[in-house]
C-alpha positions in Angstrom: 0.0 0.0 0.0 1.5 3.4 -1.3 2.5 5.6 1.9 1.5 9.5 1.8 3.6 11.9 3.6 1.8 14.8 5.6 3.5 17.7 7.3 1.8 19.8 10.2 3.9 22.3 11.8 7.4 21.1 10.7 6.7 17.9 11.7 6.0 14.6 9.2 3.8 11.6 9.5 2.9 9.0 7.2 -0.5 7.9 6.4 -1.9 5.1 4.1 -3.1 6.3 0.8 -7.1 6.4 1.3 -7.2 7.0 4.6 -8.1 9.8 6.8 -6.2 13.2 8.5 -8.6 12.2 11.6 -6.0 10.1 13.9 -2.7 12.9 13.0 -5.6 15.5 13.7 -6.2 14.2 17.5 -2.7 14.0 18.3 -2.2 17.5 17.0 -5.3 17.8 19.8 -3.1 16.2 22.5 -0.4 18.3 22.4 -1.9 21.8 21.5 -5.3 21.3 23.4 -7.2 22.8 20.6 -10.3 21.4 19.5 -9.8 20.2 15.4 -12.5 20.3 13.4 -11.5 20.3 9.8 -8.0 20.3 8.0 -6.4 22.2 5.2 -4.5 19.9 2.7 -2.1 21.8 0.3 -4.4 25.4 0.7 -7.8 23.1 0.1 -10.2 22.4 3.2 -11.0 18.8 3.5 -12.8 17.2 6.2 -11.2 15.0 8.9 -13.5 11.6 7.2 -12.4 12.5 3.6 -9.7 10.0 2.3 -6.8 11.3 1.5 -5.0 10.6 -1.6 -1.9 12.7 -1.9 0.9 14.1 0.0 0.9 17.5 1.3 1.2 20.8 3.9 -1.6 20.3 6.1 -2.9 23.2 8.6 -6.0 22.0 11.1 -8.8 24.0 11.1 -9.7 24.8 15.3 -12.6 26.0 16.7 -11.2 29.0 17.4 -11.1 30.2 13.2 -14.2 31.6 11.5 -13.9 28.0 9.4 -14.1 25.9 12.4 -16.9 27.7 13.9 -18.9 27.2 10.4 -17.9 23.7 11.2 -19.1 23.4 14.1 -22.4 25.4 13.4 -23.5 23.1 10.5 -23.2 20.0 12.7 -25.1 21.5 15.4 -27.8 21.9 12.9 -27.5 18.5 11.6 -28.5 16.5 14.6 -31.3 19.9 15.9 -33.2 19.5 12.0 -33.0 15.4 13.7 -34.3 16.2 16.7 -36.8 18.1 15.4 -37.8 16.0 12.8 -38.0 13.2 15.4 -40.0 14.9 18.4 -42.6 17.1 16.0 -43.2 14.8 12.9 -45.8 17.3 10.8 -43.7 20.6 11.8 -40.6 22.2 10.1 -37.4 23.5 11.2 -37.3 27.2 10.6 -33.2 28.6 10.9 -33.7 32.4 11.2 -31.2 34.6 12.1 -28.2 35.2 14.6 -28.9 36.6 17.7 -25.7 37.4 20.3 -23.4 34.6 20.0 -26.6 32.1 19.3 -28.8 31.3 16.5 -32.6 32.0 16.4 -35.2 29.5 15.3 -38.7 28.4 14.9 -40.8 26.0 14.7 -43.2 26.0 11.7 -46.4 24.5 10.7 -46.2 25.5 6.9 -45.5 28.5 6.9 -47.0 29.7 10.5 -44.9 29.2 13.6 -45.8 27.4 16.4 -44.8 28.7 19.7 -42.8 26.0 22.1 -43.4 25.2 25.7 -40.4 25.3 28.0 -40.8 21.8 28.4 -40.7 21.5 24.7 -37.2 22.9 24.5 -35.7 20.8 27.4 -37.0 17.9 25.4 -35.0 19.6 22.3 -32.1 19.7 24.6 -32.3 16.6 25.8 -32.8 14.9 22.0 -29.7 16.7 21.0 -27.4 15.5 23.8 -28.9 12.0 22.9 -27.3 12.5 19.4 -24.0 13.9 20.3 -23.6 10.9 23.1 -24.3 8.5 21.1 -21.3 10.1 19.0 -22.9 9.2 14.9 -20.4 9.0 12.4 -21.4 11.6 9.5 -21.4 10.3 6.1 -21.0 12.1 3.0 -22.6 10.7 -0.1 -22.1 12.3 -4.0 -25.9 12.1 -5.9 -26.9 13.0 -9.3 -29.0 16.3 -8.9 -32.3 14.2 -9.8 -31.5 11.9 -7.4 -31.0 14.2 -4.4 -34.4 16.0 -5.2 -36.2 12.9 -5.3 -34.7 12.2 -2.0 -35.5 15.4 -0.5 -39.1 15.3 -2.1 -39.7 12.1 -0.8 -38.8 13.7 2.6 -41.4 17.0 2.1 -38.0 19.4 2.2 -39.6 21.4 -0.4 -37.3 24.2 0.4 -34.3 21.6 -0.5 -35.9 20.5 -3.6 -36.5 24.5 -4.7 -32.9 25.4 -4.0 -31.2 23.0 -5.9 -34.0 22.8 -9.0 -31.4 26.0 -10.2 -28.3 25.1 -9.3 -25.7 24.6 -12.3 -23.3 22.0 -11.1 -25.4 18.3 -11.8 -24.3 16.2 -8.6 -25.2 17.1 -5.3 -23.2 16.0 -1.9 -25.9 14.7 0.6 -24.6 14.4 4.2 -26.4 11.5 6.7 -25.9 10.3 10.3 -28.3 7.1 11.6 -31.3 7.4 9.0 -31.6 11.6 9.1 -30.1 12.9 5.9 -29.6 16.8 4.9 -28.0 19.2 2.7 -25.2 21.7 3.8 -23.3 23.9 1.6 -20.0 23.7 3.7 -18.0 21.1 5.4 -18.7 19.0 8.5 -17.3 17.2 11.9 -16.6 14.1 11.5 -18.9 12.8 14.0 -22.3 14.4 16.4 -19.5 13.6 19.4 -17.4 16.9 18.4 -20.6 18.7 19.2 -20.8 18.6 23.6 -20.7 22.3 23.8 -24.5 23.9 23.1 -27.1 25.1 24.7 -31.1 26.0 23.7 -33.4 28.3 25.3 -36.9 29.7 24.7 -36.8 33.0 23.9 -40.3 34.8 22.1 -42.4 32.5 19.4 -39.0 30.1 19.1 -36.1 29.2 20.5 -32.3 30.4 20.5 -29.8 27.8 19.9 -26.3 28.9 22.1 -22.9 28.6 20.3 -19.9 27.8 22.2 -16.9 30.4 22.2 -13.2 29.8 23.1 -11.3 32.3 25.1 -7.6 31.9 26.9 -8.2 28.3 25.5 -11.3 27.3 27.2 -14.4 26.6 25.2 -17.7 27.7 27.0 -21.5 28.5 26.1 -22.4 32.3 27.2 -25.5 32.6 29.0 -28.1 34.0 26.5 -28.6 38.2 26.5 -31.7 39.3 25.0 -31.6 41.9 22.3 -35.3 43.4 21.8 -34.5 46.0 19.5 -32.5 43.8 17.0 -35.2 41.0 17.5 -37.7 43.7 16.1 -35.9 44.6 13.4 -35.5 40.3 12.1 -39.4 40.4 12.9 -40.3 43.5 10.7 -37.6 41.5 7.6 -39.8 38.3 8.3 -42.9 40.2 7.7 -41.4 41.7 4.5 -40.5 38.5 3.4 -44.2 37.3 3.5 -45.3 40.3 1.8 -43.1 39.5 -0.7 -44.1 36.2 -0.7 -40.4 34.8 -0.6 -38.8 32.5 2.2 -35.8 31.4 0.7 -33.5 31.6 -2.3 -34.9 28.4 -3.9 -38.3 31.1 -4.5 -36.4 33.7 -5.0 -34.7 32.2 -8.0 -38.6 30.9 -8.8 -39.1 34.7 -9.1 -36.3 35.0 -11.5 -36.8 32.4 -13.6 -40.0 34.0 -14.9 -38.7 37.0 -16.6 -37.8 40.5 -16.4 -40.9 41.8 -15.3 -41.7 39.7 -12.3 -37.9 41.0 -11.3 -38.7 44.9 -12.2 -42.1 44.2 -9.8 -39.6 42.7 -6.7 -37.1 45.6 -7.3 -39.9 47.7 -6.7 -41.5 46.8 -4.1 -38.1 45.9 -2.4 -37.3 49.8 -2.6 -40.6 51.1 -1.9 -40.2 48.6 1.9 -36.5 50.9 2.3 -38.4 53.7 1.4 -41.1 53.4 3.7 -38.9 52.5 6.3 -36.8 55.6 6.3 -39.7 57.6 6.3 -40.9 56.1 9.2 -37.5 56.9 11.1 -37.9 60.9 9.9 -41.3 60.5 11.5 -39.9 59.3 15.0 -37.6 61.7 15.1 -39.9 64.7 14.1 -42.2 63.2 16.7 -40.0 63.5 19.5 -39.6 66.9 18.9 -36.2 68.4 20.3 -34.2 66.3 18.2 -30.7 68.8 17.4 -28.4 65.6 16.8 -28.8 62.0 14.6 -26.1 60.2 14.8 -25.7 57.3 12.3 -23.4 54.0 13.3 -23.1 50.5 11.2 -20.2 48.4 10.4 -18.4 48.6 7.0 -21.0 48.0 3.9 -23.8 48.5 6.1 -24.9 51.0 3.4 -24.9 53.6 6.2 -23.7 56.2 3.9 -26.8 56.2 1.5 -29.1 55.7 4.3 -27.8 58.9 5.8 -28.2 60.6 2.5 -32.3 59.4 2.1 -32.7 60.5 5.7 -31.5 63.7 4.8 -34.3 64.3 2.2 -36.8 62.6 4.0 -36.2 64.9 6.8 -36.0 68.1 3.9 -39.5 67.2 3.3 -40.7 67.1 6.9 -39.5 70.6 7.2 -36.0 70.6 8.6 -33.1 72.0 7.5 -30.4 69.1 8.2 -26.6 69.7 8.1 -24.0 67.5 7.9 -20.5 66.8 10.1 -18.0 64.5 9.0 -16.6 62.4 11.7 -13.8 61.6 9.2 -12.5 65.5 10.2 -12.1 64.6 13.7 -8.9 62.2 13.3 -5.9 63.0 15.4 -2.7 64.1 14.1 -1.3 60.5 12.5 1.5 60.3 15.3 -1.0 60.4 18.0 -2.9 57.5 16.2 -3.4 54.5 18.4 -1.9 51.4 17.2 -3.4 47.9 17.0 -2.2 44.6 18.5 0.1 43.7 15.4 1.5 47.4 15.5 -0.3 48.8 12.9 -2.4 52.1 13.2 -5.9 51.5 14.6 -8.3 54.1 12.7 -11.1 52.0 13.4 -10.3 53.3 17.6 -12.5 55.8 18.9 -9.0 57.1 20.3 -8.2 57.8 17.0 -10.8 60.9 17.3 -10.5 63.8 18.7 -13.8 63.4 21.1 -12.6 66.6 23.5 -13.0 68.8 19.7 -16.2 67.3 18.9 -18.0 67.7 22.3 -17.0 70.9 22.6 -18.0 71.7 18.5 -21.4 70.3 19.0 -22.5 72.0 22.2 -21.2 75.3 20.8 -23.4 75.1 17.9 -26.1 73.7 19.7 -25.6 77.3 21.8 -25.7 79.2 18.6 -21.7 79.9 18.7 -20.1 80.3 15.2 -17.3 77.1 15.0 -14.2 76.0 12.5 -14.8 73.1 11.4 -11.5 71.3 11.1 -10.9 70.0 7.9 -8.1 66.6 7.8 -5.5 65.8 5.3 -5.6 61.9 4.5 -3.0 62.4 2.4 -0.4 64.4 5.1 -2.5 62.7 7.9 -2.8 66.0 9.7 -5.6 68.1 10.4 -5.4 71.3 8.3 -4.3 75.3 9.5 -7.6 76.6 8.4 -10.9 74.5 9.0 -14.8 75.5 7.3 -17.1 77.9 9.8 -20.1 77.2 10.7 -23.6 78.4 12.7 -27.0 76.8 13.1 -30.4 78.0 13.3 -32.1 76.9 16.8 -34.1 74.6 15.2 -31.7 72.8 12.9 -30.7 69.0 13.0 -27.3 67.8 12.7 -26.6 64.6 11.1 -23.2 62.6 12.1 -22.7 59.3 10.4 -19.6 57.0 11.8 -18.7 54.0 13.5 -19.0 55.3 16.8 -21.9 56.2 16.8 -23.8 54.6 19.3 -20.8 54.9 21.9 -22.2 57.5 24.5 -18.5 58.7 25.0 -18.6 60.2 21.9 -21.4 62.9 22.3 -20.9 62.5 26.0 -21.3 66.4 26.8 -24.4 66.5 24.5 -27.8 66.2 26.9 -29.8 62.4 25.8 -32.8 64.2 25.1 -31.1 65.9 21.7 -29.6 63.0 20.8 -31.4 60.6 17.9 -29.4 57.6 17.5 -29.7 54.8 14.4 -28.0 51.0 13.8 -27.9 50.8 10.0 -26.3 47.4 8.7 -27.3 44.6 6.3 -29.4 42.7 9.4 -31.2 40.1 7.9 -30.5 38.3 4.6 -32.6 35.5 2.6 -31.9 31.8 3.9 -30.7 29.1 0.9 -33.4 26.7 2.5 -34.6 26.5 6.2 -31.4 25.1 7.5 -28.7 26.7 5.5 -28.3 30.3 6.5 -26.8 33.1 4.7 -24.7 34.8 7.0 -25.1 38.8 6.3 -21.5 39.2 7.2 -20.7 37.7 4.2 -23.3 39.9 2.4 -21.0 43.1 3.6 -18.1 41.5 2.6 -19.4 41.1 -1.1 -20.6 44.6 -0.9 -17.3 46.1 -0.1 -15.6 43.9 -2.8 -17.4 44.9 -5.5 -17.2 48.7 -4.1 -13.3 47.8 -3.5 -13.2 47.1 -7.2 -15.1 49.9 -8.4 -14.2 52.9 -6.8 -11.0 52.1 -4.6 -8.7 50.2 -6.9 -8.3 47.5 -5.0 -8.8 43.8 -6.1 -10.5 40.9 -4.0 -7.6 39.7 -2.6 -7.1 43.0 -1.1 -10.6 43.3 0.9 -10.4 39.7 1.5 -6.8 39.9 3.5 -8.2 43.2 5.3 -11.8 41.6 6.2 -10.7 40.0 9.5 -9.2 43.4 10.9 -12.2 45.4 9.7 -14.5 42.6 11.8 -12.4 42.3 14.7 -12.5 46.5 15.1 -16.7 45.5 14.4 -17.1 43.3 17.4 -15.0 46.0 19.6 -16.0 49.8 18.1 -19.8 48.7 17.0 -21.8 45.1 17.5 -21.4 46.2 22.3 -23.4 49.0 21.4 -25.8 48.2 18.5 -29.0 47.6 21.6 -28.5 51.3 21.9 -29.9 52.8 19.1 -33.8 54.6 19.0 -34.0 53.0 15.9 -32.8 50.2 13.6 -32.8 50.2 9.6 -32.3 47.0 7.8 -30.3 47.6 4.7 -30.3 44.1 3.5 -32.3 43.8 -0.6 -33.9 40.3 -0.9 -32.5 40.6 -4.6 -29.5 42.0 -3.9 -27.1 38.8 -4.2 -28.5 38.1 -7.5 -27.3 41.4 -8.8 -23.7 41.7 -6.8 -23.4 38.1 -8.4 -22.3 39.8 -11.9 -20.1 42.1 -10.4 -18.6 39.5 -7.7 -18.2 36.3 -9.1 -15.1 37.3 -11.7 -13.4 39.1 -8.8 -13.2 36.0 -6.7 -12.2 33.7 -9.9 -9.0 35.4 -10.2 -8.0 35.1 -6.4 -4.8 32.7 -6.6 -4.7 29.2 -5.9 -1.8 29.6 -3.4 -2.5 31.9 -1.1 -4.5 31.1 2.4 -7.5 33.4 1.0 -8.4 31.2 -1.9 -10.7 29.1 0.5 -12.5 31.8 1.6 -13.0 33.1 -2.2 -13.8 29.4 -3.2 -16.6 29.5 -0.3 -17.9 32.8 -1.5 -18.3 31.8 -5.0 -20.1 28.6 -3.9 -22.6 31.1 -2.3 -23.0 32.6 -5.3 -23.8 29.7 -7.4 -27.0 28.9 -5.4 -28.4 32.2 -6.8 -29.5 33.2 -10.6 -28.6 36.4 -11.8 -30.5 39.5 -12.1 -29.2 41.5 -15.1 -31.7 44.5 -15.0 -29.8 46.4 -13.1 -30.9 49.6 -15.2 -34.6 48.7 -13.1 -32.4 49.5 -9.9 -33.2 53.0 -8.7 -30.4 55.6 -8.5 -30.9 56.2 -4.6 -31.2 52.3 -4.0 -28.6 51.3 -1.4 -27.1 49.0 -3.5 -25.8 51.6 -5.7 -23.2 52.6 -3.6 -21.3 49.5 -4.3 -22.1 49.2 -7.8 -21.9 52.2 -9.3 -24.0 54.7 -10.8 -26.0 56.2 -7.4 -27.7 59.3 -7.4 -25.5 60.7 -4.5 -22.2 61.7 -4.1 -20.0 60.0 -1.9 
C-alpha cells in the first residue's frame, strides 16, 4: 500500500493512501489542546472523514477560526433539524437569524410558527445531547441532482428541492448520520461527538440555539442576552418576506426564472419597503420633537452612507433644515494615532478621534456659537491650518454618520434628550433553505468587494486579507453597542445577491490558488452559485442602497 507523507507544523507523519487526517488531527489535539475540526490539505479544506489521496502541507482548522466555527455550526444543525424531525413529525425546522453569539429559530407548521413550551425545549435539549452521546459517524454521499431531489421530495423538504432545481453543477453531496439525511453547503465534523458544547433556550415564538466560544483556550457556552430592539428589526424582515411572498432563495430564484418583469415588480416593491422605512425613522424623530443631533453608526457595507443621505431628504420634506458633520475630520494628528495589536495604526479606535474637539464643536453650535470646522489631510494625515465655519439655526438637526456612533462617549457632553441615534447594517439576509443560513457578514463582505473594485482600486484579494481586521474593530468599536440605538434600519435587498453576483463572481475567480485566502473566495463563489442572476440592473433606482457598491448612485460620496 503506497504511503503519503503529511506535514503539520514542521513535523511529518505518514499515512496510508485512502485513509483519513482524523487520527494525525487528534494527536495535533493532544499536544496543543485545541479542538480540530477540519484540516487544510495543500491550501484546500478537507474534512477529517475525507480520504486522502496525496501528500501534502496540512494546517487544522480549530474551533477557534471563523472556518471551524462554520464547522461546528453546521453540525449542530444536523442532529437539531434530527431532533426536530424526530419529536414534532408534521412541523418544520425554521433557521432564522443570529442573535448574540446564538442562533434563532422556529418552529413551523407550513408556513405559521408554532410557539414551544419550555418543556418542549428541554425535550429539544435533551434529543440533541442523545445525538452527540451516542457520538454518529457523518457520512457524505455524491448524488446525481435528480436523485438528491427525489430524495429530498420524498422527505417533504420542499425548500431543499427549490434550492437545488437552479443550481448549475449536476451532482449534489448529501450528508447523513443514523437514518436523518440533509444538505449543507460547507463542510462538517466528523462525528455528532465533536458537538458537547451547546445550549437551547426559549426566547419569544421560538427558541435560540447557544454557540460555544473559546477564550484563553477554554471553550464555554455564554448565558443568553436578549436583544429586543435587533429581534424587532428580524421580525419587521420576516414580515417583508411574506409580503413578498419569498422565504428562501430556492423562491427567490422561482421569481427569476419567470422574466424580467416579475424581477422589475420585486425591485420595486423591495425599494418602496426601504423607502417606507426611512420615512418612518424621519417621523420618529420629528415626533419626539427636540431632536438637534442624529447620529448614524453600522459596520463597514452596512450602506450607512446612503441611508444617511435618504434620511436627509426625507427629513428636507418634513420641514427641517439638516446639516451634515463629518466624523472623518475629527482624526488626530497621524503620530497620536493608536496602534493595533500587530503594530499597525488603529483608525477603526474611537482614540483615533479627537472626542474633546467634537463635544466641545457640538455644544457650541447647539448654543448658537459660530465654530471652524477642522478639515483633515488623508493624504499628510494631519488636520489642516484653516478648517470651514459654521452656525446653526435653533431649530436645525445635525446629522453625524460613523462607527462610533452609538458609543455615549462620543457625544458624551451632549444632553440624551437631543440626541437621535440609528443602527444601520445589512441585518437580515434570505436563507438558501430552512437550515442553510446566509450569514449577512458575508453579504458586507461582497458589498465592499465589488465597491473595493469599483471605486477604490483594490482587487478581492485585497478586501479579502483586510476583512478579518475590519471585523475584529466590528465586534469591539460597533456590535457592544448596536441595543443602543432609538432606531434600527435594515439595509439588507432580498435581490440584492442576485445582482452583486455579476459584479462578484469574476473578482473572486482570479483570487490565486496559493495563497491562504483562496478558500475563503472558493466559499464565497459557492454562495454565489445557489443564486441566478438579475441582469436589469438599469430597473435599480439611483438612490437604491445597493448603488453605492455598484456604481451609478444618485448621490455623491
Amino acid at each position: 500500500m503506497e504511503m503519503l507523507k503529511i506535514y503539520v507544523d514542521g513535523e511529518t507523519y505518514e499515512i496510508a493512501q485512502g485513509t483519513t487526517l482524523e487520527q494525525i488531527a487528534k494527536e495535533y489535539e493532544k499536544k496543543t489542546g485545541k479542538m480540530v475540526l477540519g484540516a487544510r490539505l495543500n491550501n484546500s479544506i478537507v474534512e477529517l472523514f475525507r480520504p486522502i489521496y496525496r501528500s501534502g502541507e496540512v494546517t487544522f482548522i480549530t474551533l477557534e477560526s471563523q472556518d471551524g466555527m462554520r464547522i461546528y455550526q453546521r453540525g449542530l444543525l444536523f442532529i437539531l433539524h434530527a431532533a426536530v424531525r424526530s419529536l414534532f413529525k408534521t412541523y418544520t425546522l425554521k433557521v432564522l437569524h443570529t442573535i448574540g453569539h446564538g442562533i434563532y429559530c422556529e418552529i413551523r407548521d407550513k408556513n405559521t410558527p408554532v410557539e414551544l413550551s419550555e418543556d418542549d425545549v428541554k425535550k429539544l435539549a435533551s434529543e440533541m445531547r442523545k445525538w452527540v452521546e451516542a457520538n454518529i459517524r457523518f457520512k457524505k454521499t455524491e448524488l446525481q441532482k435528480s436523485e438528491a431531489i427525489q430524495l429530498f421530495a420524498s422527505a417533504e423538504m420542499e425548500d431543499k428541492v427549490k434550492l437545488l432545481k437552479y443550481r448549475k453543477k449536476k451532482t449534489v453531496k448529501v450528508y447523513e448520520a443514523d437514518g436523518h439525511f440533509d444538505y449543507f453547503y460547507g463542510y462538517m465534523p466528523p462525528s455528532t461527538g465533536y458537538l458537547k458544547w451547546f445550549d437551547i433556550v426559549k426566547y419569544e415564538q421560538g427558541f435560540v440555539l447557544l454557540l460555544p466560544v473559546v477564550k484563553d483556550g477554554k471553550i464555554s457556552v455564554p448565558a443568553f442576552k436578549p436583544l429586543p430592539k435587533l429581534s424587532a428589526v428580524f421580525l419587521e424582515y420576516s414580515r417583508w418576506l411574506e409580503i413578498m411572498e419569498i422565504n428562501t432563495v430556492g423562491e427567490l430564484n422561482e421569481v427569476i426564472a419567470k422574466g424580467e418583469r416579475a424581477v422589475t415588480d420585486l425591485i420595486i416593491l423591495a425599494e418602496a419597503l426601504h423607502e417606507k422605512r426611512i420615512a418612518m425613522i424621519s417621523e420618529e424623530i420629528k415626533k419626539k420633537g427636540n431632536v438637534r443631533l442624529v447620529l448614524i453608526a453600522g459596520p463597514s457595507s452596512s450602506g450607512k452612507t446612503t441611508f444617511s443621505k435618504r434620511l436627509m431628504v426625507q427629513l428636507k420634506a418634513s420641514g427641517f433644515k439638516p446639516v451634515t458633520i463629518s466624523l472623518d475630520d475629527y482624526f488626530v494628528d497621524r503620530e497620536k494615532t493608536p496602534r493595533d495589536e500587530n503594530g499597525n495604526y488603529d483608525f477603526e479606535a474611537l482614540e483615533a478621534i479627537d472626542v474633546d474637539l467634537f463635544n466641545r464643536n457640538l455644544v457650541d453650535l447647539f448654543n448658537g456659537k459660530e465654530v471652524e470646522i477642522p478639515k483633515f489631510n488623508f493624504v499628510m494625515g494631519k488636520r489642516e491650518p484653516m478648517g470651514t465655519k459654521m452656525k446653526i439655526d435653533k431649530d436645525q438637526i445635525i446629522i453625524v454618520e460613523g462607527i462610533h456612533g452609538l458609543n455615549p462617549k462620543l457625544t458624551e457632553l451632549v444632553p440624551e434628550e437631543l440626541k437621535f441615534k440609528i443602527y444601520a447594517s445589512a441585518l437580515a439576509q434570505l436563507n438558501l433553505d430552512n437550515v442553510n443560513r446566509l450569514h449577512t457578514t458575508d453579504v458586507r463582505l461582497l458589498r465592499r468587494m465589488v465597491r473595493d473594485s469599483k471605486f477604490r482600486g483594490h482587487d478581492a484579494l485585497a478586501t479579502l486579507r483586510m476583512w478579518d481586521s475590519v471585523r475584529r474593530g466590528e465586534e469591539r468599536n460597533i456590535f457592544p453597542y448596536q441595543e443602543n440605538a432609538d432606531a434600527m434600519f435594515n439595509s439588507a435587498l432580498i435581490y440584492e445577491l442576485s445582482v452583486l453576483k455579476i459584479f462578484a463572481e469574476p473578482l473572486l475567480a482570479v483570487v490565486p490558488d496559493d495563497v491562504p485566502e483562496s478558500t475563503e473566495a472558493n466559499r464565497l463563489l459557492k454562495i454565489l452559485d445557489y443564486f441566478l442572476p438579475i441582469t436589469n440592473i438599469e430597473d435599480i433606482p439611483r438612490t437604491s442602497i445597493i448603488r453605492e457598491f455598484i456604481g451609478r448612485s444618485a448621490f455623491r460620496y
